[in-house]
N, C-alpha and C positions, 0 to 999 in steps of 0.2 A: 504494500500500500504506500502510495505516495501523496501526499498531501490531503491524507484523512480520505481518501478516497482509491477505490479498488480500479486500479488501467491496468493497461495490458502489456505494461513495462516489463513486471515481471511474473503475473500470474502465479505459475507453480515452479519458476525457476527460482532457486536460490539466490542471495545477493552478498555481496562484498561490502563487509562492515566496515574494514580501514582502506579508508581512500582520499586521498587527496585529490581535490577533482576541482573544476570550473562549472557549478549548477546550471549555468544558463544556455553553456555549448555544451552537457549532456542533455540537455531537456531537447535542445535543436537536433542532437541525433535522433531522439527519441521519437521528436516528432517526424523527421527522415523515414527512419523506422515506420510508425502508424502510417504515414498515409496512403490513400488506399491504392496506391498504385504499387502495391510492392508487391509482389508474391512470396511465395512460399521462397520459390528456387530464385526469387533475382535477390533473396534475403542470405540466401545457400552463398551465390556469388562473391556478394560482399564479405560472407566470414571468409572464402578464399584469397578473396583481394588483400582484404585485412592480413592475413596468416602468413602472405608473400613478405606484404609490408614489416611485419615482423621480424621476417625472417632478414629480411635486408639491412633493417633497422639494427641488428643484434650481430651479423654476420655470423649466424650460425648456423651450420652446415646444417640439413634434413637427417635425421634417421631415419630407417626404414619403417616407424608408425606414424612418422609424420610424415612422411611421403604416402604412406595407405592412406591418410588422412586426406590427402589432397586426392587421391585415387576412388577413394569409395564418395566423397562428396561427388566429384564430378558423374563419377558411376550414378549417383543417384540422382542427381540433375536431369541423365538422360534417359532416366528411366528402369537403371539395367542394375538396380541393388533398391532393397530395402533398407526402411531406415534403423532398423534393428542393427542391421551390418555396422551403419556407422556407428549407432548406438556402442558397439561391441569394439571399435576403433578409439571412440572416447574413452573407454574404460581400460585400456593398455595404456593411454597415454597420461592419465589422470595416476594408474599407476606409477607409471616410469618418474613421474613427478614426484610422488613420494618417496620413491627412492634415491632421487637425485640430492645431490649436496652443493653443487653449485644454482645460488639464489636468480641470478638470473636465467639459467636453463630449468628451475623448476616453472617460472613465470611464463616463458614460452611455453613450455609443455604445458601448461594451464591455459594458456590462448588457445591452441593447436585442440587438446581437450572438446573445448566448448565450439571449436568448429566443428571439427568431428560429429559433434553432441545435435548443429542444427538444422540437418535433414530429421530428424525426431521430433525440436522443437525450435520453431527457427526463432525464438525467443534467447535463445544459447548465444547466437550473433551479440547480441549487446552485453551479453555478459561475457564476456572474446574483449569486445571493447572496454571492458571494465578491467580487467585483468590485464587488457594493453595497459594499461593508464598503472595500474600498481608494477609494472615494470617498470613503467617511465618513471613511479615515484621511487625505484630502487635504484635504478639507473641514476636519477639527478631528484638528490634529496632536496625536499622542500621547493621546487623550482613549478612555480606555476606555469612560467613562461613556457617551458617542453611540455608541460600537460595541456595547456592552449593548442600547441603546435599539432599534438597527437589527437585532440577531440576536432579539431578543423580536420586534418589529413582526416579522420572519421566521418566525419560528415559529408565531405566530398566523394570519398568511396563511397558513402549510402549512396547518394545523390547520381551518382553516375550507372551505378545498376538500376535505377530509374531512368534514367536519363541520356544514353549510350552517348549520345553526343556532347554532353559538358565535358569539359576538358580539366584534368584535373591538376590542380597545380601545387603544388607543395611547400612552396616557399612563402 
């Protein structure tokens, strides 16, 4: 529940209590998110978009579930997997995170996780973004300015899987 009232932010997904965050550029994802031109799968795209972004942002090389991760999402984009699969894709990778000892590769594997997670529930996409955002606050403590940078570059990837034609700029 957000503001005393039940949306569709996060329903039955879980939420990240310690965040440092910019309220008014998640609320504009959010609202990216809702509106009704999104689908299921152009919600799917964006967590891929996002997961690259990550990937880039961190330079850290794919493992093999996070590579299945990008394989069973698209798989079920096109049709050709259930979302149980990916569902079962999230939960290696949610594992490997808790196994892991280095704080920024558990962070990742926590993004890469809740992509996985939404062909099931494409509510897991913002929560991908939320977990972006607690990397960026591990990444650069206390620095609102890189959490600005990361809920914009967010917003623009919503925006462009709406929208194939905006061009999206990152600076």
């Amino acid at each position: 529940m957000r503001g005393g009232k039940k949306d569709s932010y996060m329903g039955d997904v879980g939420i990240i209590r310690k965040i440092d965050d910019i309220p008014e550029l998640k609320d504009e994802l959010i609202a990216a998110f809702d509106s009704k031109s999104h689908s299921h799968k152009a919600i799917s795209c964006y967590s891929l978009l996002l997961a690259q972004h990550i990937l880039d942002l961190t330079n850290m090389q794919p493992c093999d579930e996070i590579n299945e991760c990008f394989d069973i999402s698209r798989k079920w984009q096109e049709g050709k997997a259930r979302f149980q699969e990916a569902r079962n894709v999230a939960f290696k990778l949610h594992r490997l995170a808790r196994e892991e000892k280095d704080p920024i590769k558990v962070k990742v594997l926590r993004v890469m996780g809740q992509v996985a997670a939404t062909p099931h529930v494409k509510r897991h996409a913002l929560i991908a973004s939320d977990y972006a955002i607690t990397l960026i606050n591990l990444m650069y403590p206390k620095n609102l300015e890189e959490v600005r940078k990361e809920r914009k570059i967010q917003i623009e990837l919503m925006k462009s899987v709406c929208c194939p034609r905006v061009p999206i700029d990152f600076n």
